[in-house]
N, C-alpha and C positions, 0 to 999 in steps of 0.2 A: 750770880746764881739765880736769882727773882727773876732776871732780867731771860735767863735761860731758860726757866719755867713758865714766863709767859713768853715767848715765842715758839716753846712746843705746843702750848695751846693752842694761841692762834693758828699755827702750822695743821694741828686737828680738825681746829674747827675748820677751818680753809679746805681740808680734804672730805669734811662730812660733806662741806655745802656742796663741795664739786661731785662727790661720790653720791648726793642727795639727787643734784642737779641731772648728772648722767642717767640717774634712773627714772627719773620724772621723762629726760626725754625716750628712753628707750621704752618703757611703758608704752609713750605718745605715739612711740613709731612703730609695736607692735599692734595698738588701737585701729592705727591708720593702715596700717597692713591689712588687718582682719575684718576693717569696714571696707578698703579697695577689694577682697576678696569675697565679701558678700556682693559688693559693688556688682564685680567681674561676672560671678556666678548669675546675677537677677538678669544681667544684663546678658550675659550666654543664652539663658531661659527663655529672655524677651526675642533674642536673635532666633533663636531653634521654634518658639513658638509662630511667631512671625514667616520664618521660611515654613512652615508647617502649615499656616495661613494662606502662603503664598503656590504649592502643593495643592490642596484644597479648591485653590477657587481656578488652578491650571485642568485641575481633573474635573471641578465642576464645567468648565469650559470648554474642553474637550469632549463632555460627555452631552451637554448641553448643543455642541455644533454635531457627535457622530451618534448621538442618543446611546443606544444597548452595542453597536457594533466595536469590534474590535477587530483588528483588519490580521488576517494569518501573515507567519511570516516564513512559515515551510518553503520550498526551494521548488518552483515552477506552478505553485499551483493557485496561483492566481486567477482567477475569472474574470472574462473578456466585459465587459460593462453593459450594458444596454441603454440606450446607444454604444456601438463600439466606440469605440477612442477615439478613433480618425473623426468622430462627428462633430460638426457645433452647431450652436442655436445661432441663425443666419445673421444677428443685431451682435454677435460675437464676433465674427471673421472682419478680416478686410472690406468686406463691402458697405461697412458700418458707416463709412467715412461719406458715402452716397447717402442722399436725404432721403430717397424712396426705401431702403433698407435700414435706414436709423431704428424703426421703432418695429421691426418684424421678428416678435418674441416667436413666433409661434409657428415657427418655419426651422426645423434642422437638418442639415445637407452637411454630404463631407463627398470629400475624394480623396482618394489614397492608389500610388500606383510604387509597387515592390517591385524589382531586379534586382535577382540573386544570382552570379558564378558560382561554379562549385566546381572541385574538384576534388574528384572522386578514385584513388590509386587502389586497384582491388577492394571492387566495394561487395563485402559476402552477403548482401542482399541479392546479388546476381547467382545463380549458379556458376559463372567461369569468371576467370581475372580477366580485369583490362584495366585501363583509363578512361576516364568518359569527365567530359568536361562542360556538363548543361551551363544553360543559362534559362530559367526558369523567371517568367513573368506572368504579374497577378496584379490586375486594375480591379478597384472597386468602386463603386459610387453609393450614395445613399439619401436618399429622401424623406423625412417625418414630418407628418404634419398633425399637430398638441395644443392643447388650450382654446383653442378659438372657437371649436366647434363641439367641445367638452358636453359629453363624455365618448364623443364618435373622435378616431382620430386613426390612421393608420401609417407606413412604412413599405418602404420600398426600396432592398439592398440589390446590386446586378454586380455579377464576378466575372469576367475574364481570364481564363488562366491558359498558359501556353510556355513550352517548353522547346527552343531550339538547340541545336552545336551539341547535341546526345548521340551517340550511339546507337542507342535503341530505338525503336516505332514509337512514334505519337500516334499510331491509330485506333489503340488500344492500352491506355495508362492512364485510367481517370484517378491516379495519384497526382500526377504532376499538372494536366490536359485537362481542361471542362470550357469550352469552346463558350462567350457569353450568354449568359445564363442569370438568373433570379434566386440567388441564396434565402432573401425575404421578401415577402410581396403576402401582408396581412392588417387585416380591420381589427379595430381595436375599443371595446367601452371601458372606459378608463373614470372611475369614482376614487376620486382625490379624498373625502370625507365619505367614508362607507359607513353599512348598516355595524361595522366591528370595530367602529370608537376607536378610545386613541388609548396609548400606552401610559404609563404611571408618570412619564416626563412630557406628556402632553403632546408628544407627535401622533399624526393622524396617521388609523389605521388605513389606507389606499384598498382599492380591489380592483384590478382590469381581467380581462379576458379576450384575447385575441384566436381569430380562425385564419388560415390559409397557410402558408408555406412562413416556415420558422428555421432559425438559429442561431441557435444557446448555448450557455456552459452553467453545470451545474456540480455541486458540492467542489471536490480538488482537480476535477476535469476529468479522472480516469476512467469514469464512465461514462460521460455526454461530455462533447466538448466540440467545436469548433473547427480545432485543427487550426490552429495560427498561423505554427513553423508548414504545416503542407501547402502546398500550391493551392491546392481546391481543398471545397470546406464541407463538413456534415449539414446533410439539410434535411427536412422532414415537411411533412403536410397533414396538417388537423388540429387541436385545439389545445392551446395551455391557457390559463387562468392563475393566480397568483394575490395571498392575501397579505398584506404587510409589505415592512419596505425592510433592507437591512439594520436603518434606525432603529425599529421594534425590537419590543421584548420577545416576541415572538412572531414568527413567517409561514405563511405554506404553500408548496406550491401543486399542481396537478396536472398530468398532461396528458392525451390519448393523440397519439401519430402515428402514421408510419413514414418510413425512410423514403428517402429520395434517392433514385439510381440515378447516379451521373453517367454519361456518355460523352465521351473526347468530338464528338464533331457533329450533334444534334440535342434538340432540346432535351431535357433530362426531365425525365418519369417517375408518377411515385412508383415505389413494388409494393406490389397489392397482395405480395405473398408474407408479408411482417404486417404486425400490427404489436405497438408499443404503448404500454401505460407506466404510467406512473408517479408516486408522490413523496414531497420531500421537506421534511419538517427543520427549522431552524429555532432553537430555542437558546435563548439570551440572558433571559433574567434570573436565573438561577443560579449565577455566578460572574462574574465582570472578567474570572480568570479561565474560564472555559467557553466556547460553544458547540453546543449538541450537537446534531444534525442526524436525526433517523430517518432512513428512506426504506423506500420499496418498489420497483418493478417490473414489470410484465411482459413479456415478449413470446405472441406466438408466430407462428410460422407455419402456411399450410402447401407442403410440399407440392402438393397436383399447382400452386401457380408461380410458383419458382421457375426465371426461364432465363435471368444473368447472372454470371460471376460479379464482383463487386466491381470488374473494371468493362463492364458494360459487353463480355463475351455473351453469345447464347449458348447457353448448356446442349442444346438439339444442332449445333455447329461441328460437323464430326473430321472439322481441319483442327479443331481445337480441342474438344474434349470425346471418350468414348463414351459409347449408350452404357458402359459400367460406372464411369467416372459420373454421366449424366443422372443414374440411378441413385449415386452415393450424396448429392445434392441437391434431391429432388424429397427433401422428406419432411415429416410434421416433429415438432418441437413445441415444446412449453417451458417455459425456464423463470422459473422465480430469481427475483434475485432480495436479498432483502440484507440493510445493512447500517454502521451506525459510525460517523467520527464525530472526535472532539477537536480541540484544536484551541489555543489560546498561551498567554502569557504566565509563569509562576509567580505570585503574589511576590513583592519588593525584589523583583531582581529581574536579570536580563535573560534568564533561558526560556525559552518556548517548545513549544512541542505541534505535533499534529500526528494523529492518530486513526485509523479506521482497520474497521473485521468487518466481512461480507461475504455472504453465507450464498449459496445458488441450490435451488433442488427443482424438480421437476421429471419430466420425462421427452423422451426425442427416439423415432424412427432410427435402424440404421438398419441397410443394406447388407447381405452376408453375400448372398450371390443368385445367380438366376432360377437355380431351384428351390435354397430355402425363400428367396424372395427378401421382407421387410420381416426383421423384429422389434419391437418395444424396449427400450433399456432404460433406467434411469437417469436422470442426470442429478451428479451429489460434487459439487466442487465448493472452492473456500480462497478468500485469498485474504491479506492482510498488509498494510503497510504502517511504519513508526517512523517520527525522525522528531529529534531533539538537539536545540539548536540552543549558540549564545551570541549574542551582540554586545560589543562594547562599545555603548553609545556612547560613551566620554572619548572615545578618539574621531579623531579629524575624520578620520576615515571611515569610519563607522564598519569594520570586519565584522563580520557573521561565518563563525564555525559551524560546521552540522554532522551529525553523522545518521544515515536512516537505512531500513532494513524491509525490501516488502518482499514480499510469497503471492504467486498464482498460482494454482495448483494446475499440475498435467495431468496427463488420461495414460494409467497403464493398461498396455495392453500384450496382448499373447507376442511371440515370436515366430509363430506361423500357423496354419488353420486359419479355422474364421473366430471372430472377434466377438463372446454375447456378452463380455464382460459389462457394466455400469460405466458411463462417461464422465469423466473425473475431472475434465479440462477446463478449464474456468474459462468462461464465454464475456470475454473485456465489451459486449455492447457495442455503444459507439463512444469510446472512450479514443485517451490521445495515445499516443508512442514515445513521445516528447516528456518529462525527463528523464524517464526509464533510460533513453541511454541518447548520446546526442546525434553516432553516428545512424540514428534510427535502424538499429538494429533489434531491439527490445520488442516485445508487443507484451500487455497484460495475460500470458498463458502461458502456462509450464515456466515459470522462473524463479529463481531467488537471488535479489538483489542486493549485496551491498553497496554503502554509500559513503565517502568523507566528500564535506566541500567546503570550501573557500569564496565569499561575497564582500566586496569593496567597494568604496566609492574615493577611488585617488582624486586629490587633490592637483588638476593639472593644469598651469597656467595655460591661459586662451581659451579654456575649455572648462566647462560646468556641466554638474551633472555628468560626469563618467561614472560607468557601472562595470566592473567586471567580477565575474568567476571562475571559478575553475575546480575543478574533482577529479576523485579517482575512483574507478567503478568494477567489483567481482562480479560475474556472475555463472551462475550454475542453474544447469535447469531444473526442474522439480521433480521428473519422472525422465532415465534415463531413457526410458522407452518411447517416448512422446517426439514431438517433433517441436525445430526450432521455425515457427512460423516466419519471423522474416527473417533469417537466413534462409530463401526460399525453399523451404518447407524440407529442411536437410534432417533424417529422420535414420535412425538406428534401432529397430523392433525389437533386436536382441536386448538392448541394454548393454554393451559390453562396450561400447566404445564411453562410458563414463556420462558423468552429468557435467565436466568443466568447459564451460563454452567460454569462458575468456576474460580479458581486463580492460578496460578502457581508462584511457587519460584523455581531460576536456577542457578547452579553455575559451570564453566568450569576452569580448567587448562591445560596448554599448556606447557611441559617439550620438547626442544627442547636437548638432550641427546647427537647428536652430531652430524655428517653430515650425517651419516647414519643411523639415530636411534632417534623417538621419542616417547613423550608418550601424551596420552590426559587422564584427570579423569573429570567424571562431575556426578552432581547429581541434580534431579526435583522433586518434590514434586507437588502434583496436588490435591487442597481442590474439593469437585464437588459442583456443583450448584445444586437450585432447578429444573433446567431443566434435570438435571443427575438422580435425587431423583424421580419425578415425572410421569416422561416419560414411565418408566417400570411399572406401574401398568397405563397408562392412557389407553392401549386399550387391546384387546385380543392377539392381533400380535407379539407385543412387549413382552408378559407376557409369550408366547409361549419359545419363544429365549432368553430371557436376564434372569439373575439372580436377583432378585428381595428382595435379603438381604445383598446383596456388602455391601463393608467397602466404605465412604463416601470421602475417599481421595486414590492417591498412589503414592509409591516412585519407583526411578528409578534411579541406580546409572550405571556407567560404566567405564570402564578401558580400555584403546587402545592403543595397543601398534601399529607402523609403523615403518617398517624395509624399506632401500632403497639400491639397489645393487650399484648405482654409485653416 
């Protein structure tokens, strides 16, 4: 019985120790738990803080190489560089490798020569259906010479352009046609540390100022621009100047020209009948997630010396136009235009946007007829474009969604009688055609555009650097009444044949081949609206010119090749 009393003790005590021992270690191993989980947490902290650090000195570094700029990601509206693209600094190309060009920083030359097919199945920029199968070629060359002789330095661009295997006359289409010619040819004082200091990151504020024959691209392109995708390009003659660079926290720029009239088979002339101002502010610093841009201006036009259509016809040419037609283009104008975008990325994420409103007023001559002669009208138009966009830069392929929405306003006018109403028609300047629609049907007047697109960059063995897009495009015009300018001027006064001028489907590739050599393929597809169907049989005029049993869509493909000599 003792003997059975002490080994239930023991048997006790044996369970306290072990029941003692178990809790000692589980104690231990919640201890170690909950110092691994501080552990975990300081060390998360140190990780988030660190990648945070690591953020920091990416954006201080970025901001430090692009200063205040931040580069649009909107769909076409990129600006052509100055120097264009095609150019290098002469100690950059292949010639390098020569000891007489090793160390010639201050020489930049480029060549570039374009050939493009196309094929063109009912294209409604014609008034009648056909096929037409151009082959359109565009050599350019260029010369600058910088640094050496600081702050003197000037530029010298010559263009070629020539169109065979068309249909139509080359002797009269300075769209495609500008027989060699001088797109730039200007002197330039060029102050790298100007009287306007440097910005808040220490980049110098620049100032030049150049005179003679110019061409540029400014704000999203749709009012000055270039013309890339056209054969032949916007030129002008007279003076811009220019303070900042796009590093700055802020830019301005100022210009007084007039246009250059191109001619298909002689030198080309300024027209002394425009005269163009204008200035254009870019503001930076006010936000890292926007940039401003307000501009303004000026375009007059003194009808007594008006004496070409834009493709080098004479107005006083009566195989071509009547002394009525000559009266309706012969008149004075003033056109303000004044206007304002933004454009930039949303603070921690990938959507972007680009924005602008632009206002026009003034006043313009118009022609009623031989008796009443010329009256005074107003000119009151507006136009606007939006588009917002996402990139998903964590995939390979980096897609970019968009969808965008612009308005130019049309001109209504009467159904018959004469016309003293106010001019409504929003006046595109010298802007592009180019993305408004791809099979360049579009122009900046009387429209409204919808947009969705698609931008990739596939991943395709052999090949680096492919780019492609593609969209799909509404459009309606703005004033049933008005006319569809390049659908060669297809116009219904009534109104009644509608505003639905059509849809487009668009798809581009971008073959970057190798540094000297690329390629572009793209194809459009264009369904027509009831305003396309209608418009030819709504009056006499129209039924006169157009073809009035067209195929009700058309295709458009193209293949371009670009060769670069450095």
């Amino acid at each position: 019985m003792q003997f059975k009393k002490m080994t239930l003790a023991m048997a006790a005590t044996g369970l306290w120790w072990a029941s003692g021992v178990a809790g000692v270690s589980q104690a231990y191993a919640a201890e170690e738990a909950a110092e691994a989980q501080v552990e975990d947490a300081e060390q998360k902290k140190k990780i988030e803080a660190r990648l945070a650090e690591i953020k920091a000195e990416e954006k201080a570094a970025a901001k430090a190489a692009n200063g205040y700029y931040v580069e649009r990601r909107s769909y076409g509206t990129q600006k052509e560089t100055e120097p264009p693209r095609y150019v290098r600094q002469l100690n950059k190309t292949w010639l390098k490798e020569y000891d007489t060009f090793a160390d010639i920083d201050w020489l930049d030359v480029g060549l570039e020569y374009r050939a493009r097919y196309e094929h063109r199945d009912n294209d409604f920029r014609r008034a009648r259906e056909n096929i037409d199968d151009p082959v359109l070629l565009r050599t350019r060359a260029y010369l600058g010479l910088k640094n050496i002789l600081d702050p003197f330095r000037f530029a010298v661009e010559a263009q070629d352009s020539r169109r065979n295997n068309s249909d139509y006359t080359r002797s009269k289409d300075t769209r495609d046609i500008d027989k060699a010619d001088f797109i730039q040819a200007y002197l330039e004082l060029y102050y790298k540390d100007s009287i306007f200091g440097k910005d808040d990151l220490g980049n110098s504020r620049p100032f030049w100022i150049r005179g003679g024959r110019l061409a540029w691209e400014s704000l999203d392109r749709r009012l000055i621009a270039r013309n890339e995708w056209r054969n032949t390009t916007n030129t002008f003659q007279g003076v811009r100047a220019n303070i900042g660079e796009k590093k700055n926290d802020w830019q301005l720029e100022a210009f007084a020209v007039q246009p250059v009239q191109r001619f298909t088979d002689k030198l080309d002339e300024v027209d002394h009948s425009q005269n163009f101002y204008g200035v254009i502010g870019d503001w930076r610093r006010w936000s890292e997630y926007v940039t401003i841009q307000p501009y303004y201006f000026l375009l007059k036009q003194n009808g007594d010396d008006v004496v070409y259509d834009p493709n080098g016809n004479s107005y006083s040419d009566r195989s071509v136009y009547s002394a009525s037609r000559q009266s309706q283009a012969r008149i004075d104008r003033e056109i303000h235009t004044g206007g304002i975008r933004l454009f930039g990325i949303l603070p921690n994420t990938q959507w972007d946007y680009d924005a602008s409103y632009v206002k026009q007023w003034g006043d313009q001559q118009r022609f009623i007829n031989n008796t009443i002669g010329y009256i005074k009208v107003d000119h009151d138009a507006f136009a606007y474009n939006g588009e917002l966009g996402y990139t998903f830069a964590k995939h390979p392929w980096k897609p970019r969604f968009s969808a965008s929405y612009g308005v130019a306003s049309g001109d209504k006018t009467t159904s018959s009688g004469n016309d003293l109403s106010d001019n409504g028609r929003f006046d595109r300047l010298f802007g592009f055609a180019r993305p408004w629609s791809n099979n360049d049907y579009i122009q900046m007047e009387n429209i409204r555009a919808s947009k969705i697109r698609v931008e990739f960059d596939p991943q395709v063995p052999y090949l680096t650097n492919v780019k492609v897009d593609t969209g799909f495009s509404w459009y309606q015009l703005d004033d049933a009444s008005d006319r569809w300018n390049a659908g060669a001027n297809l116009r219904d006064r009534t109104g009644n044949s509608g505003r639905d001028l059509g849809k487009e489907y668009d798809l581009r590739v971008r073959f970057p081949i190798n540094q000297y050599a690329s390629l572009n393929l793209g194809y459009a597809h264009f369904w027509a609206g009831d305003f396309v169907q209608d418009a030819v049989s709504a009056n006499a005029d129209n039924r006169a010119d157009f073809d009035q049993n067209r195929s009700k869509s058309s295709d458009f493909f193209y293949t371009e090749l670009t060769l670069y000599g450095f």
